[in-house]
Structure formats: structure tokens, C-alpha cells
mmCIF file of the C-alpha atoms, coordinates in Angstrom:
data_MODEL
# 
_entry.id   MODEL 
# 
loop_
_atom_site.group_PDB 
_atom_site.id 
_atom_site.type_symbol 
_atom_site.label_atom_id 
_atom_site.label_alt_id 
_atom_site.label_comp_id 
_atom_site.label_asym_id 
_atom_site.label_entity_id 
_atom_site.label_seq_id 
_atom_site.pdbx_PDB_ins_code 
_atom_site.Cartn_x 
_atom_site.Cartn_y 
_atom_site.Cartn_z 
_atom_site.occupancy 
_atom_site.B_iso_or_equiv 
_atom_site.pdbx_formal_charge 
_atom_site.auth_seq_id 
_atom_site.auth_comp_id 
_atom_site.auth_asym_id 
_atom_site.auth_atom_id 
_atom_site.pdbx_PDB_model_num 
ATOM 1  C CA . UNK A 1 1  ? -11.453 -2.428  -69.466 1.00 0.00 ? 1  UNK A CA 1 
ATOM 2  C CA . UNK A 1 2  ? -9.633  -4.935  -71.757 1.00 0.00 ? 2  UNK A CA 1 
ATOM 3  C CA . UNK A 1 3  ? -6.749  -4.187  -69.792 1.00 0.00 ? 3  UNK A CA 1 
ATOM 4  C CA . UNK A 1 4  ? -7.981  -4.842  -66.145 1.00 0.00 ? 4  UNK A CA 1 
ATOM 5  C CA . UNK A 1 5  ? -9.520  -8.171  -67.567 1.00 0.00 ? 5  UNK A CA 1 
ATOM 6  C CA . UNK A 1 6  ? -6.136  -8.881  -68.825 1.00 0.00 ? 6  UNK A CA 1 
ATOM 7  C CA . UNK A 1 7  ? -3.762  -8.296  -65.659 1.00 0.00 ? 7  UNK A CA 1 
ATOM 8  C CA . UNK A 1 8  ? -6.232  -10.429 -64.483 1.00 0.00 ? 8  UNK A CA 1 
ATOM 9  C CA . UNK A 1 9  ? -6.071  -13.659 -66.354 1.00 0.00 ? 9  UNK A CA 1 
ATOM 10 C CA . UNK A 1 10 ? -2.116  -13.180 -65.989 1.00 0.00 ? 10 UNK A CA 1 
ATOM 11 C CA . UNK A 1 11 ? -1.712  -12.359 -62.422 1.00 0.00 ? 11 UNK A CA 1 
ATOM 12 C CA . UNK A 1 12 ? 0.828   -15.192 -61.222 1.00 0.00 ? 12 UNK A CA 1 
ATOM 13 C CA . UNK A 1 13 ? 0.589   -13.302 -57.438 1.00 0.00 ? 13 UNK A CA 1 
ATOM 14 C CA . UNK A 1 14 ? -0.725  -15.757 -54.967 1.00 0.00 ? 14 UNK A CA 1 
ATOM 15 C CA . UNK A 1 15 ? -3.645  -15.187 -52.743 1.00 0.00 ? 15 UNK A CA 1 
ATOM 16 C CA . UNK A 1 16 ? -4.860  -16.305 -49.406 1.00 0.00 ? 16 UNK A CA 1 
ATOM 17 C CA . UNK A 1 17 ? -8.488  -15.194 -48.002 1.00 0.00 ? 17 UNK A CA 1 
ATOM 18 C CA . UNK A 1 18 ? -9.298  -16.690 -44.741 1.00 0.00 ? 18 UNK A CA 1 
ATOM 19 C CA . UNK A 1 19 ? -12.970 -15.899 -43.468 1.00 0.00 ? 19 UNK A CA 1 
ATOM 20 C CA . UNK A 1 20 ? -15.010 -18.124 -41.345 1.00 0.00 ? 20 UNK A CA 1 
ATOM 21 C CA . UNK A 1 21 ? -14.582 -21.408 -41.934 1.00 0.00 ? 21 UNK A CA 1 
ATOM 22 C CA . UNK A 1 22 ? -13.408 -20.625 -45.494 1.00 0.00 ? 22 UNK A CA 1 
ATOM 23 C CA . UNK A 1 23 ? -9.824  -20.309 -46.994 1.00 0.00 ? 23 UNK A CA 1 
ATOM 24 C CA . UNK A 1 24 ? -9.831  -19.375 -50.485 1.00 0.00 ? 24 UNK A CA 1 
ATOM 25 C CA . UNK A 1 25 ? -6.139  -19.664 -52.266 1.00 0.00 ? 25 UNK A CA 1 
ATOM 26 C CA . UNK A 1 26 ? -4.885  -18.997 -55.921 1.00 0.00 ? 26 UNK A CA 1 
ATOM 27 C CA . UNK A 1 27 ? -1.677  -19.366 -57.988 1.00 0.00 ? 27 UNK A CA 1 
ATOM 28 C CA . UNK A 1 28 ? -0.520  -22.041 -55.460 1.00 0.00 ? 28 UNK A CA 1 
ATOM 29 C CA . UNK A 1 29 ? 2.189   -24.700 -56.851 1.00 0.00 ? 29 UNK A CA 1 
ATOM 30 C CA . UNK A 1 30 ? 1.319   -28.095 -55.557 1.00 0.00 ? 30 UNK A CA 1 
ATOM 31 C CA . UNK A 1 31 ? -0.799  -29.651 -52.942 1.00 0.00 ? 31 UNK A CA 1 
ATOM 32 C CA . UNK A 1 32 ? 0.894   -32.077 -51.340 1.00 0.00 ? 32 UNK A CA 1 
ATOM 33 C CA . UNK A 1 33 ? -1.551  -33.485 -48.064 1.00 0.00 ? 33 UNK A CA 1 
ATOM 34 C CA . UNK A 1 34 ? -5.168  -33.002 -47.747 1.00 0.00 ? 34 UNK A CA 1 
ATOM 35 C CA . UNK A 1 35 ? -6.507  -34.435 -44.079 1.00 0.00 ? 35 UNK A CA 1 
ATOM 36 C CA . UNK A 1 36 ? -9.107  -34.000 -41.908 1.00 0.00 ? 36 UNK A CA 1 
ATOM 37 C CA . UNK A 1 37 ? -7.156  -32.160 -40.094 1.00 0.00 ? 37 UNK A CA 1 
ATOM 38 C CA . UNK A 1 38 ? -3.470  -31.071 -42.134 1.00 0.00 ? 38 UNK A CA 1 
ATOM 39 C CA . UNK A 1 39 ? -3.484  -29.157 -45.237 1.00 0.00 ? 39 UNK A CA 1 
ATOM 40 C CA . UNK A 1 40 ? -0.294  -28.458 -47.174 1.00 0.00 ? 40 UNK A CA 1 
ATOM 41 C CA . UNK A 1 41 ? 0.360   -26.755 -49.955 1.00 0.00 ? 41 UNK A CA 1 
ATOM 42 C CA . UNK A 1 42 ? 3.522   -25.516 -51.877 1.00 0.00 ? 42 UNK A CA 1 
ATOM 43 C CA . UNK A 1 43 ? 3.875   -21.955 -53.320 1.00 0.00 ? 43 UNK A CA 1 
ATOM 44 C CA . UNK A 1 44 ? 6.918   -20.629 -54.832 1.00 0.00 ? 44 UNK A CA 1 
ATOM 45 C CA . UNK A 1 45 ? 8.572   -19.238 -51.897 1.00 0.00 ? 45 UNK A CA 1 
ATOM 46 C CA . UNK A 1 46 ? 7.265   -20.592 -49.203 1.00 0.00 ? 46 UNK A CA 1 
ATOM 47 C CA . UNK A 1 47 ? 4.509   -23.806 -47.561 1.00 0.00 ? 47 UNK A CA 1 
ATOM 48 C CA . UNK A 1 48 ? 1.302   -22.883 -46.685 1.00 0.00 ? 48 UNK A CA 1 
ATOM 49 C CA . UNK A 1 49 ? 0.570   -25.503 -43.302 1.00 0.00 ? 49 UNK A CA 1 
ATOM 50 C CA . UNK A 1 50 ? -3.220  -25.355 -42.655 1.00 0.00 ? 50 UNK A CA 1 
ATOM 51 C CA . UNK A 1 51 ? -4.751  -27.291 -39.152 1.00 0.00 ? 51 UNK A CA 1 
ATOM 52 C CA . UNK A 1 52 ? -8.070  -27.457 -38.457 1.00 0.00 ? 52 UNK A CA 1 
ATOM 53 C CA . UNK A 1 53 ? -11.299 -29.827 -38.213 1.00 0.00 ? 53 UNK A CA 1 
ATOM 54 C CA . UNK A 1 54 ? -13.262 -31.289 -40.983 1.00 0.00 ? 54 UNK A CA 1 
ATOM 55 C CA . UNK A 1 55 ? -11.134 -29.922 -43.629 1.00 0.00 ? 55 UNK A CA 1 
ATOM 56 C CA . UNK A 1 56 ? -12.713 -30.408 -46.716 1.00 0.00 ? 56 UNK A CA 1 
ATOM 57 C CA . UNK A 1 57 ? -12.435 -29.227 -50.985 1.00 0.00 ? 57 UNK A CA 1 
ATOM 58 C CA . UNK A 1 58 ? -15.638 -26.705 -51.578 1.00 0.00 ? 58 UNK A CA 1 
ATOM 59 C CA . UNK A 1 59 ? -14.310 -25.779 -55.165 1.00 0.00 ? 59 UNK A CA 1 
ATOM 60 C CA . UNK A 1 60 ? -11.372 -26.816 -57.198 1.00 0.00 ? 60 UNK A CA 1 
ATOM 61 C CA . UNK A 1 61 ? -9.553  -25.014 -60.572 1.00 0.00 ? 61 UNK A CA 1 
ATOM 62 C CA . UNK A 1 62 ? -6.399  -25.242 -62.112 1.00 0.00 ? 62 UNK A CA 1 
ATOM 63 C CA . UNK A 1 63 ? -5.404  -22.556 -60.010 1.00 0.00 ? 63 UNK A CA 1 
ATOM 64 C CA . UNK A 1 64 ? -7.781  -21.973 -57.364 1.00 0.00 ? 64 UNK A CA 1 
ATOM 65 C CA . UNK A 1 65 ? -9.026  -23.843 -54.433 1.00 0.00 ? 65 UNK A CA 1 
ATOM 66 C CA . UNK A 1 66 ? -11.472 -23.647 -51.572 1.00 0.00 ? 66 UNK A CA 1 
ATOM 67 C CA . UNK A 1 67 ? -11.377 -25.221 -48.826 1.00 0.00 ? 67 UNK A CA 1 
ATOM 68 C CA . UNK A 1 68 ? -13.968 -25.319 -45.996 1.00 0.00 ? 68 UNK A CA 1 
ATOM 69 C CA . UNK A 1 69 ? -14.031 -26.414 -42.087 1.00 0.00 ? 69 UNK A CA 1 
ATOM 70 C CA . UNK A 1 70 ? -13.154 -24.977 -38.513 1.00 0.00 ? 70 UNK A CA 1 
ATOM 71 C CA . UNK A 1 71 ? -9.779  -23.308 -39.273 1.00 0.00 ? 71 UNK A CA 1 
ATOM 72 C CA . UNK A 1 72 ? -7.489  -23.644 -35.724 1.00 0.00 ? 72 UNK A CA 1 
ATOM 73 C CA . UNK A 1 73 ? -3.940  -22.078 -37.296 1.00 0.00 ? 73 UNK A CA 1 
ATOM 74 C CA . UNK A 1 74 ? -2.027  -21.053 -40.629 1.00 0.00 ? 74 UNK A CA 1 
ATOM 75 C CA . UNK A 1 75 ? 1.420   -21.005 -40.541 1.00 0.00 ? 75 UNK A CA 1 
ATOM 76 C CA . UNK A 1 76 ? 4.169   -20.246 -43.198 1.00 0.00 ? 76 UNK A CA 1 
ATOM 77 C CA . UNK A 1 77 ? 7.759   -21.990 -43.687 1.00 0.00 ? 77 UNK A CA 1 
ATOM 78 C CA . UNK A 1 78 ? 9.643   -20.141 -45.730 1.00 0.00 ? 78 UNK A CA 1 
ATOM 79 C CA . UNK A 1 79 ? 12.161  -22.198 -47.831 1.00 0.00 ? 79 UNK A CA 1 
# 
């Protein structure tokens, strides 16, 4: 059990949920615009481009965020 609680707490994957109007995200790098409308955020690899409507912060860690509002399209750039 020690173990699985471990791998855990040092997972450095990232990881995108989208349901709803929800997008959950962890082990993300920076973020660099939160709009109404635009979210962008950095990951190691790659930018995560969010549009939508009434984008808003529900819940916000060091690693971790949620975000909340009508979610229109993801897209990622790879670098």
C-alpha cells in the first residue's frame, strides 16, 4: 500500500480530464494566459491551447488545476 501511495506522490506524468464543463490538469509546467475565453498552458513537450466561454480557476495546487466553463476546443502544439 505504501508503495501505490508512493508512485503516487512522485508521478511527474501529466494528466488531462475533460468532462462537462470541467478540465482537470496535473504536472503541467507553466501557465502562461488565463482569459475568458484562451487558456494556455506549458507542459514539457508540448502547449496545451484551451477556448471556450467563461473560463474560470475552480481549484488551484502546486501542481494541479481546475478549471471550469463551456469548453469549445483543446488543441496541442507540439514543440
Amino acid at each position: 500500500m505504501f508503495s501505490n501511495v508512493r508512485n503516487y506522490l512522485n508521478n511527474k506524468d501529466y494528466n488531462i480530464n475533460i468532462t462537462n464543463n470541467y478540465i482537470y490538469i496535473t504536472n503541467y509546467k507553466k501557465i502562461n494566459t488565463i482569459e475568458k475565453s484562451k487558456i494556455r498552458i506549458t507542459f514539457d513537450s508540448f502547449l496545451l491551447i484551451i477556448d471556450g466561454e467563461n473560463m474560470s480557476i475552480d481549484k488551484l495546487l502546486d501542481s494541479e488545476v481546475l478549471f471550469n466553463g463551456k469548453i469549445d476546443k483543446v488543441v496541442f502544439e507540439y514543440k
